[in-house]
C-alpha positions as CSV (number, residue, x, y, z in Angstrom):
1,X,0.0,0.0,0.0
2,X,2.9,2.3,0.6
3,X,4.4,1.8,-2.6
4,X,0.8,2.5,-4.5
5,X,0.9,5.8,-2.2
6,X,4.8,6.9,-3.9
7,X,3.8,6.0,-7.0
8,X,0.6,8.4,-7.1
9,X,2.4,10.8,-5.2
10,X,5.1,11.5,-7.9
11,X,2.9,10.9,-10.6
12,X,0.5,14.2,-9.2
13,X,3.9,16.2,-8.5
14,X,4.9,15.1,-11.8
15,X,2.2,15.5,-13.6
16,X,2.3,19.1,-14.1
17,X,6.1,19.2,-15.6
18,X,6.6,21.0,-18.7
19,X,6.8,24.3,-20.7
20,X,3.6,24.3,-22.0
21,X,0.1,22.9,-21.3
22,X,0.0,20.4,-24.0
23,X,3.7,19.3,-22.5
24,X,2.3,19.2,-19.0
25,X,-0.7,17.4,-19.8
26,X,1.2,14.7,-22.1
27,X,3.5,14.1,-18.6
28,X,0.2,13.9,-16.8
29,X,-1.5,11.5,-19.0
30,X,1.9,9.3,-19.0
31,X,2.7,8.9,-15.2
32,X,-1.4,8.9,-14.5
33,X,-1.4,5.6,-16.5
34,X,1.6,4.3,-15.5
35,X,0.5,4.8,-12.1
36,X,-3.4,3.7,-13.1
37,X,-2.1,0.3,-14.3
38,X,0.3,-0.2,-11.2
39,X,-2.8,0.5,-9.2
40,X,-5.5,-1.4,-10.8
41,X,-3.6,-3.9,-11.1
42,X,-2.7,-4.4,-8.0
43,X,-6.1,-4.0,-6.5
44,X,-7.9,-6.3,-9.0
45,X,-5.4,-9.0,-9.5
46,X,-6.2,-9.0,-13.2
47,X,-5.2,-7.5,-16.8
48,X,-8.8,-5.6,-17.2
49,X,-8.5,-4.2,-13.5
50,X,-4.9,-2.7,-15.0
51,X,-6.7,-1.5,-18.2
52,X,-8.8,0.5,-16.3
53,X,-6.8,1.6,-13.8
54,X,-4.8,2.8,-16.7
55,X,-7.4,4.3,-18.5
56,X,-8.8,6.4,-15.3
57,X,-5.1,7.1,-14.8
58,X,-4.4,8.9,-17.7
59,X,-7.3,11.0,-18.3
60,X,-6.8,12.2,-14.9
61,X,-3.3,12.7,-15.2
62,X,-4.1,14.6,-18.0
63,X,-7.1,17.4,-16.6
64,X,-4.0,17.5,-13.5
65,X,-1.3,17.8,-16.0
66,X,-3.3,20.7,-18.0
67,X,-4.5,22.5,-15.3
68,X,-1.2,22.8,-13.3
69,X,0.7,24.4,-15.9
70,X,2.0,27.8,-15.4
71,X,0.8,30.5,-17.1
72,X,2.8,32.5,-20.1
73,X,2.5,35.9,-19.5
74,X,4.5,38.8,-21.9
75,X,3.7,43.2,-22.4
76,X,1.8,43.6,-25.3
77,X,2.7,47.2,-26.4
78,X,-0.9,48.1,-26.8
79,X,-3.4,45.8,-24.5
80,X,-0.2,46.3,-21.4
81,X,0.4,42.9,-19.4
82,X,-1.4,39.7,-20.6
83,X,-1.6,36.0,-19.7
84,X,-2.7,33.5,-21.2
85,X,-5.4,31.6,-19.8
């Protein structure tokens, strides 16, 4: 159970890595289902319990990854400070 616990504990902390949201949502998607398919598979015992774990884990990974990616802000000479969102 600890081991499950490190695992999904890196994979959130990692899951927001990268320069841009697309980056940060592909790291997501990649530890959430790595992590997904340790988990499942681990709880179920079986292959479909680690295709679903993996499944879950990825998407969620992904909405983590994309959301925790930081924001690129620059001056526009005209509009003054903007972000994107």
């Amino acid at each position: 159970m600890k081991k499950m616990m490190v695992v999904a504990g890196l994979a959130l902390a990692l899951g927001g890595c990268g320069p841009t949201r697309s980056d940060s949502a592909f790291t997501g998607a990649a530890f959430g289902g790595v992590a997904g398919a340790v988990i499942g598979g681990a709880a179920t015992g079986r292959a479909g319990g680690a295709l679903a774990g993996a499944a879950i884990g990825a998407a969620s990974g992904a909405v983590i990854g994309a959301s925790a990616a930081p924001r690129r802000c620059w001056d526009d000479p005209y509009y003054g400070p903007v972000c994107e969102r």
